[in-house]
C-alpha positions as CSV (number, residue, x, y, z in Angstrom):
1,X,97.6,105.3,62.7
2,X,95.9,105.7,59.5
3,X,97.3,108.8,57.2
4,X,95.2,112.1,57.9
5,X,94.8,112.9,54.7
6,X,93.3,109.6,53.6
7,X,90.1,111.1,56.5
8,X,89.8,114.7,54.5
9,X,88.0,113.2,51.2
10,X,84.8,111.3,51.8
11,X,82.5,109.4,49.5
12,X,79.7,111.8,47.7
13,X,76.7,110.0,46.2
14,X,73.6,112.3,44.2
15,X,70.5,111.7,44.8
16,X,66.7,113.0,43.5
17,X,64.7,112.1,47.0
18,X,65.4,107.8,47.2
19,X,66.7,108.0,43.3
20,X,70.2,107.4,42.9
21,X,72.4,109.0,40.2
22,X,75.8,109.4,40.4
23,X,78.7,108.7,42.6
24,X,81.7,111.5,43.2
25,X,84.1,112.5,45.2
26,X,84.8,115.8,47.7
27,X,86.6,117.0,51.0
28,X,86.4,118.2,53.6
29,X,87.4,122.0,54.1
30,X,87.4,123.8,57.5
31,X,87.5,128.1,58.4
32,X,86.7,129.6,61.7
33,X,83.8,127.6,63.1
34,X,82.8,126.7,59.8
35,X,82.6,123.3,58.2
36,X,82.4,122.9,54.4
37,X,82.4,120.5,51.7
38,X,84.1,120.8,48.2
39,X,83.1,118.8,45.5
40,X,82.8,119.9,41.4
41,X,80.2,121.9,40.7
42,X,79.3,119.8,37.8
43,X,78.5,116.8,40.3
44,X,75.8,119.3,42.1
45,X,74.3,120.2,39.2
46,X,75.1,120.0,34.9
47,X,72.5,121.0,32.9
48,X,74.2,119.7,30.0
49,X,73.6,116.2,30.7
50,X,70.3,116.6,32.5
51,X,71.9,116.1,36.0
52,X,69.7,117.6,38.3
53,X,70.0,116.1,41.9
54,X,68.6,117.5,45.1
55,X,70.3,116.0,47.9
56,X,73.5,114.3,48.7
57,X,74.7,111.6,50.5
58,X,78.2,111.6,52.6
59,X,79.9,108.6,54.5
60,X,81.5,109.5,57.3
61,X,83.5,107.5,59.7
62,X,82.4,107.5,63.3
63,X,85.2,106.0,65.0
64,X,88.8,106.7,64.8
65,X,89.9,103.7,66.2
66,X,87.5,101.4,64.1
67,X,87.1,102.4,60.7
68,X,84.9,99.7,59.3
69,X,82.3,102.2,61.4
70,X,80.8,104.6,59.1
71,X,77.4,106.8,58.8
72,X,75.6,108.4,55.8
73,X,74.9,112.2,55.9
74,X,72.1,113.4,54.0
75,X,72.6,116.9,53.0
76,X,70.0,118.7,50.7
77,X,70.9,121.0,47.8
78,X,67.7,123.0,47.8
79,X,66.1,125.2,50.5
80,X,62.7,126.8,49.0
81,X,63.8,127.0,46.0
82,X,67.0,128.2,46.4
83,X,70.2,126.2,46.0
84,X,72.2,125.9,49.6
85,X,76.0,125.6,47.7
86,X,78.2,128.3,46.5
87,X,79.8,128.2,43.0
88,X,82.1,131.0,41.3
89,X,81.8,132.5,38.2
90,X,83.1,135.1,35.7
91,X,83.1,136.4,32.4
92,X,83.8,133.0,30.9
93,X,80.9,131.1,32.1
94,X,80.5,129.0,36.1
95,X,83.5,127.5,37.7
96,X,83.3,123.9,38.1
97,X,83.9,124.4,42.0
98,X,81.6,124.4,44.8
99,X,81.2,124.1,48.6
100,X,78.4,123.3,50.7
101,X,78.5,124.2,54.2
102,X,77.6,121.4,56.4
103,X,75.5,121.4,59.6
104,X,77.6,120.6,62.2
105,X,74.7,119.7,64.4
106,X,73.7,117.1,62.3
107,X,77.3,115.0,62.1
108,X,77.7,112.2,64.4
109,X,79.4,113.2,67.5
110,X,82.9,113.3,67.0
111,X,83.3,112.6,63.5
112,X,86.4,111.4,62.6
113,X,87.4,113.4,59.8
114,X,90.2,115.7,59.1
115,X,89.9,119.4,56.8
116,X,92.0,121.4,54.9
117,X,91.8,124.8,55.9
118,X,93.5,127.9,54.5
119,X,96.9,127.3,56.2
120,X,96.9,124.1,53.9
121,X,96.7,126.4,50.6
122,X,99.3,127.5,48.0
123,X,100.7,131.1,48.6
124,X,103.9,131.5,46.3
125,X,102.9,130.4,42.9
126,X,106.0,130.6,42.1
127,X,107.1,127.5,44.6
128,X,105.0,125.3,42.4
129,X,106.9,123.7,39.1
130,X,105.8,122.1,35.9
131,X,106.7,118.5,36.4
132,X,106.3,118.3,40.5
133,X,104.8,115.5,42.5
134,X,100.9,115.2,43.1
135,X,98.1,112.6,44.5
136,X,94.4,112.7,43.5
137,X,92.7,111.4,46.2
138,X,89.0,110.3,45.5
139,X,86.9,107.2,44.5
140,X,87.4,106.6,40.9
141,X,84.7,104.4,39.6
142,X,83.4,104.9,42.8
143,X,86.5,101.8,44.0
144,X,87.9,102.1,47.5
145,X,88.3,100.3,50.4
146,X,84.5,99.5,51.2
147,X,85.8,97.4,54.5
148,X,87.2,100.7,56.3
149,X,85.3,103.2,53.7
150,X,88.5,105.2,52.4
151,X,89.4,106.5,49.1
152,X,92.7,106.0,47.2
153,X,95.3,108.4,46.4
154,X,96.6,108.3,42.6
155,X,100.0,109.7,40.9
156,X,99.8,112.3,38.9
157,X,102.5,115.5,37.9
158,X,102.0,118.9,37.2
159,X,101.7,119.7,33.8
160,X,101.4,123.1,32.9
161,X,102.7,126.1,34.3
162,X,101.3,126.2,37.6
163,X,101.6,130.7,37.9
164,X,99.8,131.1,34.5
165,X,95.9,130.1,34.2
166,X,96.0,127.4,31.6
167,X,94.6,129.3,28.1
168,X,93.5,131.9,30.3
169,X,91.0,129.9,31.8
170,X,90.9,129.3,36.1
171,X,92.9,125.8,36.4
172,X,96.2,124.3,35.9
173,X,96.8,120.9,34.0
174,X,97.4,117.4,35.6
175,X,99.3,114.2,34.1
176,X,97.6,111.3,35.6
177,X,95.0,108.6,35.3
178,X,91.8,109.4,36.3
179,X,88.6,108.2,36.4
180,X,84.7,109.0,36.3
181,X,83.9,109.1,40.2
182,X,87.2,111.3,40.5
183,X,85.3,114.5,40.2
184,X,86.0,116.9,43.7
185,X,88.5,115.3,45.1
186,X,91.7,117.2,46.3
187,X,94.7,117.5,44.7
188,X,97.8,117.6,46.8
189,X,101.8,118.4,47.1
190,X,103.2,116.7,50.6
191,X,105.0,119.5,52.3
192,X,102.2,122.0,53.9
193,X,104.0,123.8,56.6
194,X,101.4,124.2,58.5
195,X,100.4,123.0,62.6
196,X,99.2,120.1,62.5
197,X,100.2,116.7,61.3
198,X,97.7,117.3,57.6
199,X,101.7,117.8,55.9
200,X,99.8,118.7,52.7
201,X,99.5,121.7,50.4
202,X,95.9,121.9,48.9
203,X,96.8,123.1,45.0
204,X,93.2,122.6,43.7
205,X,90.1,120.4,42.8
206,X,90.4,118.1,40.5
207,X,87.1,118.3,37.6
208,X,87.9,116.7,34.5
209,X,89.6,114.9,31.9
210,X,91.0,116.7,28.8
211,X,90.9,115.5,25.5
212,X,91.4,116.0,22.1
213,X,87.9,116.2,20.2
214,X,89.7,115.2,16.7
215,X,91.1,112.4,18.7
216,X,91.6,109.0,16.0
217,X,90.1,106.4,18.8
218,X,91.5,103.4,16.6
219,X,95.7,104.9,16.4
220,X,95.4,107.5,19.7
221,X,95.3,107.1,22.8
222,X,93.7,109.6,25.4
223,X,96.2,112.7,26.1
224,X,95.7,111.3,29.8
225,X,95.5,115.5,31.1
226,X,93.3,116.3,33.8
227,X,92.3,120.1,34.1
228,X,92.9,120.9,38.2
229,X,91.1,124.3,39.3
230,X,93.0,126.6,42.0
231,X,91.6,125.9,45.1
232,X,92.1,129.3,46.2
233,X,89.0,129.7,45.1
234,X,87.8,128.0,48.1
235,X,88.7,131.7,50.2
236,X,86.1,133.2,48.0
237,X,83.6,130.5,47.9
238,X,83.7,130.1,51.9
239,X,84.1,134.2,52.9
240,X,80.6,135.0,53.5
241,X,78.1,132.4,55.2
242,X,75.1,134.8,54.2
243,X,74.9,134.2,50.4
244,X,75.1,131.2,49.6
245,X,74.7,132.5,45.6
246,X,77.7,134.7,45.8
247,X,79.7,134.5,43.3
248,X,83.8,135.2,42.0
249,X,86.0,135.7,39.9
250,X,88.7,132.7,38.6
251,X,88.4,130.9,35.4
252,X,85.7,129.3,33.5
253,X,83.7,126.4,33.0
254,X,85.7,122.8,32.7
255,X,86.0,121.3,29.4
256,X,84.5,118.7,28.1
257,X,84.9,115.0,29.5
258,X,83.8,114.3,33.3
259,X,86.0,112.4,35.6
């Protein structure tokens, strides 16, 4: 049987019409009847590097039994003008967070996919310590396994105080490697005690890599920190299926180098 969690986090490619521009990663997220999916917000749209897309492109996998069979979802961005995901924002500028609900009409008959849903989140900050196991799942570099069309999971520790907003802002730190191609994918703790066999606690979305800007390229290497945001954002972000522009309060814009 393959691992469940290794089915939440699908392949996200950006597209203008037939143009393609960027590859990322997301995952799936499920509440009620609804289906959504989470990716960075930066990988929808960054109008600091120009990135404008208007549709995506999701592989999905068709067949549980046979995972070398896969399908690619088409999902636009845009509806008349108006964008069809849901970001967060506050004070400090857009969280780098967003979910767009999928159609479930338009997935292949029983998908074979798994979703977090708000069982698999984070109550008791306190439970969380500085230095405790994670994985990254996604498609760093856009690398995974391209016979059965699954992502890979990398190591990574919590590195900041996971109860207090790192300097202020909406996310916690990770220690990992990561990647470009990273952006949106889940990052995990095992142990969700939740109802199904998904044994995994959801702790946020991973966005970017941290840096130092006066970094000396030649005698330092990277700090090798990943800013994480907390994906309890996600209760926000899927509460109302009528606005798709709503917004919420929880930390501010990444900083600066996309992963």
């Amino acid at each position: 049987m393959i691992e469940p969690l290794l089915l939440t986090t699908a392949r996200v490619t950006t597209f203008i019409d037939a143009v393609l521009l960027t590859g990322a990663s997301g995952f799936f997220f499920s509440r009620e009847q609804r289906l959504f999916l989470v990716t960075s917000r930066h990988v929808l749209l960054d109008d600091a590097t120009g990135h404008h897309p208007n549709r995506i492109e999701i592989e999905l996998h068709t067949d549980a039994e046979n995972l070398t069979q896969q399908v690619q979802l088409s999902a636009p961005l845009y509806r008349e003008g108006q964008r069809l995901w849901r970001q967060g924002q506050d004070a400090g500028g857009d969280i780098d967070v967003a979910v767009l609900e999928l159609d479930r009409a338009a997935l292949p008959e029983a998908p074979a996919i798994r979703s977090f849903t708000p069982a698999h989140l984070q109550r008791a900050l306190d439970a969380v310590e500085v230095g405790d196991s994670l994985l990254i799942v996604g498609f760093p570099l856009g690398f995974h396994d391209t016979l059965h069309h699954l992502p890979v999971a990398r190591q990574a520790v919590i590195a900041s105080s996971f109860g207090l907003r790192f300097q202020g802002q909406g996310y916690f730190l990770t220690d990992g490697r990561t990647h470009r191609g990273t952006s949106g994918a889940p990052v995990v703790m095992r142990g969700a005690q939740t109802r199904d066999d998904l044994n995994w606690t959801l702790l946020g979305v991973h966005s970017a890599r941290i840096d130092m800007g006066g970094r000396d390229l030649q005698q330092d290497e990277s700090l090798g920190l990943n800013c994480a945001w907390y994906a309890d954002i996600l209760l926000t972000l899927t509460d109302d299926p009528e606005d798709p522009g709503a917004a919420s309060e929880a930390g501010a814009e990444a900083p600066p180098e996309e992963a």
